[in-house]
N, C-alpha and C positions, 0 to 999 in steps of 0.2 A: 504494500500500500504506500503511495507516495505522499510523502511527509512535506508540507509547504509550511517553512517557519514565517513569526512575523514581519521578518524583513526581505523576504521573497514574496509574500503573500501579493497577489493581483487576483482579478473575479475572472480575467481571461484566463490563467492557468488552472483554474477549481473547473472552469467551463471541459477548456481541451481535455484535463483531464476523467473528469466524468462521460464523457460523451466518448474518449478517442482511446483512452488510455484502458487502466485499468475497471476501472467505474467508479474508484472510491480516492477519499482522500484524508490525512489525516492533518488538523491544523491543533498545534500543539500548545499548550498551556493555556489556552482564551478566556477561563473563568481564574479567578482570585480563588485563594485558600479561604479567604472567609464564603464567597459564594456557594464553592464545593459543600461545605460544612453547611451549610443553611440549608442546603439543596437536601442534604441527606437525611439534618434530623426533621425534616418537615416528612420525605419519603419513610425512613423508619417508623415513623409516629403513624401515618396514615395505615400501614402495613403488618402492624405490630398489636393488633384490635382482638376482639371475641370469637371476629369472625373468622380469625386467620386458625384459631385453636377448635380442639377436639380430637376424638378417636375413631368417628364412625363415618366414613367419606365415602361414595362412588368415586368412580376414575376418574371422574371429571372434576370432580369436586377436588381430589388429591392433586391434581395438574394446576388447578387453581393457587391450593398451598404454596407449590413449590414454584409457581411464577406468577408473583405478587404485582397486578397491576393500580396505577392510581390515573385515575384519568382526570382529562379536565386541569392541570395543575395551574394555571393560571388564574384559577380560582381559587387556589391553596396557599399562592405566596408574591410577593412583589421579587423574588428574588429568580422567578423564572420566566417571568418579563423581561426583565434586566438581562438573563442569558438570552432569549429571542432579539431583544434588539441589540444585541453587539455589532460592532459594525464590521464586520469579515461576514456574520452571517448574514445579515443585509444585503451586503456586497454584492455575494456572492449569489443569493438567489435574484437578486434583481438582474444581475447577468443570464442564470440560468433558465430560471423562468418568467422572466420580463417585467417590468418594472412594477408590477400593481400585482406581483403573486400574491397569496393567501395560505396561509395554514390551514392545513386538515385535520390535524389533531396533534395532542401535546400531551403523551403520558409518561408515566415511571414505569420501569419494568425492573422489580428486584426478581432474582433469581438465586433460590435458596439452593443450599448443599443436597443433592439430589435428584434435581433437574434434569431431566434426560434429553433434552433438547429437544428442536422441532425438524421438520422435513427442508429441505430445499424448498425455497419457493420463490415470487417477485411481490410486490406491492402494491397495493389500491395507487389510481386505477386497473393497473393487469393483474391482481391478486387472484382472480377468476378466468384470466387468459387461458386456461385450459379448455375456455368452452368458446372456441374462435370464432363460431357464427354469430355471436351475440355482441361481436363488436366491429367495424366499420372493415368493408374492404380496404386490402392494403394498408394498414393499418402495422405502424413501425416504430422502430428508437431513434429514426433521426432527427428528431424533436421530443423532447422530455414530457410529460406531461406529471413528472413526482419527482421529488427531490427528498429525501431520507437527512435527517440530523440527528445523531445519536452522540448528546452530550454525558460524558463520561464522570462519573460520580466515584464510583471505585478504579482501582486497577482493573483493567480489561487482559485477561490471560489465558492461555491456551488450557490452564485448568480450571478455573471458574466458569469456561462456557465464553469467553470469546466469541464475538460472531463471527461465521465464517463466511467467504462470500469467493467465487470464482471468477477470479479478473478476467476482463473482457468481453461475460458473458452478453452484457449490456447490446453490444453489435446487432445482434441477432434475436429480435424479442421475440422469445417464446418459453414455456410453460418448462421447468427443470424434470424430466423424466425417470424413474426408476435407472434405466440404461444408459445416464451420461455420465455416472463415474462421476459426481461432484464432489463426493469426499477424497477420491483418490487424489485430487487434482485441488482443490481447494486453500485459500490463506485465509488468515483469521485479521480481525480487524484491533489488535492490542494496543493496548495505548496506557497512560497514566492521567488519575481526578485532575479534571481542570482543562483535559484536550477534548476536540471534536472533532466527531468522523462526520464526512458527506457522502451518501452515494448515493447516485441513479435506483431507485427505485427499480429496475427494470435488469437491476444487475442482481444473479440470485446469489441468496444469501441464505443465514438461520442460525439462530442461539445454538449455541453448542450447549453438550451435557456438563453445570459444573460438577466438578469432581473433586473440590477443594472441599477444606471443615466451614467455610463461612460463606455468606451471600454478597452477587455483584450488582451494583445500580446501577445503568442508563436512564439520562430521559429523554426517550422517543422523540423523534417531530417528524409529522408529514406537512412538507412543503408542496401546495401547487400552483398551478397556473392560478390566472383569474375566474378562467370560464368552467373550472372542472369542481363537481358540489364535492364539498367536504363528507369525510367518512363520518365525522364527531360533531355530535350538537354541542358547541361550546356556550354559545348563547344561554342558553337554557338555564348553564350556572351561576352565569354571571348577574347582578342586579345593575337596574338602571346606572345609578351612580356610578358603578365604576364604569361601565360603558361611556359615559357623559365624559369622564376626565379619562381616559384611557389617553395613551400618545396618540399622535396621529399615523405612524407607521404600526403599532400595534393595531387599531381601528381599519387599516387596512388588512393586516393579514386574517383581520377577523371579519372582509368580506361587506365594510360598508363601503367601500369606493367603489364597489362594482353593482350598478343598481337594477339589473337585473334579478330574476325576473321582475317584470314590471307589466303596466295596464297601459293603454295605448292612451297616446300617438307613443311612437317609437323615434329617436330613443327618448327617454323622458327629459319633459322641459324644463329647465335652468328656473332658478325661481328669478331672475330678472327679466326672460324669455316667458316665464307662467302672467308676470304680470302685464 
């Protein structure tokens, strides 16, 4: 995974590189030791509840345990605002996905000792690319339509479950099959609290099994275009108020600059054009 430090850092190299390269990228140290620590005991606390304990589980429910999500975090803390608007992550997707992107969602994923990992896969929107007729002829990676940010809270390592992801796969969007040998061929995306990884959504990837005595934090982001609906009701958590004073680039990736859908005439009229 290529590592772009702060003094190399440009949103054309994050670009070439996700698109051309490998698919992913690693930008190193971007959050503060106190941001890390904020980030973690807000994720611990959430994580750490009634619901996470017991003895009598279905499989589903045990999978759950051992891969502790928090959703919505932006409604959990001012300190994962502050990780969204950094300005590399800015940068960077305004490069990739053009200036007015939006988030599609913003969670935690702790992964406890245990974990057995998930399958190969790609990301909303191709998350269901396996069922080809149900999306647009011709229909490719040479335009992004997700962008992945997985800000790192613990050490990322190849035994805590590292994610793993197979450079280049990106080129050629299509669904990771039992028969392509992804683990054979596969890198992991490791890093240390405080770095962020980017990759193309469209590049397969997937939590690996940890196999460490402790649990690792990420916090998820899906980044997208403007015109693509988000996976996550964020809205929903948020109150008035903080919407009101939200920043104005957070207010965007949360999908108020883009004012569609909307009621005719098209596109809707300006309020000094309404009057």
């Amino acid at each position: 995974m290529k590592t772009i430090s702060k003094d190399a850092f440009s949103p054309a190299t994050v670009v070439t590189e996700l698109l051309d390269g490998g698919g992913a990228v690693r930008l190193p140290q971007l959050f503060t030791h106190d941001q890390v620590a904020e980030a973690r005991e807000i994720v611990l606390r959430e994580t750490t509840d009634k619901k996470f304990t017991g003895s009598h589980f279905n499989k589903d429910e045990e999978d759950a345990l051992l891969q502790r999500r928090v959703w919505n975090l932006i409604a959990k803390g001012d300190v994962f605002v502050d990780m969204l608007l950094h300005p590399q992550i800015v940068a960077s997707m305004q490069a990739f996905l053009g200036t007015e992107f939006i988030m599609g969602s913003i969670c935690a994923s702790r992964l406890m000792p245990g974990f057995g990992g998930q399958e190969p896969h790609i990301d909303y929107p191709y998350w269901d690319y396996y069922r080809t007729g149900t999306f647009p002829a011709r229909t490719n990676a040479s335009f992004p339509l997700n962008c992945q940010a997985t800000f790192l809270i613990d050490s990322f390592t190849e035994e805590n479950g590292a994610t793993a992801y197979l450079p280049g796969s990106q080129s050629d969007l299509r669904y990771p099959g039992p028969t392509d040998g992804f683990f054979d061929h596969c890198e992991r995306m490791t890093g240390d609290p405080g770095d962020a990884v980017l990759f193309y959504g469209a590049t397969w990837h997937c939590a690996m099994p940890n196999r460490s005595d402790h649990s690792r934090t990420g916090i998820l982001v899906e980044f997208l275009p403007k015109f693509v609906k988000p996976i996550e009701d964020m809205l929903g958590a948020l109150d008035q108020a903080f919407l009101d004073n939200a920043p104005p680039m957070l207010r965007q990736m949360l999908g108020f600059s883009y004012p569609w859908p909307s009621s005719p005439p098209h596109p809707p009229l300006q309020d000094d054009e309404a009057a």
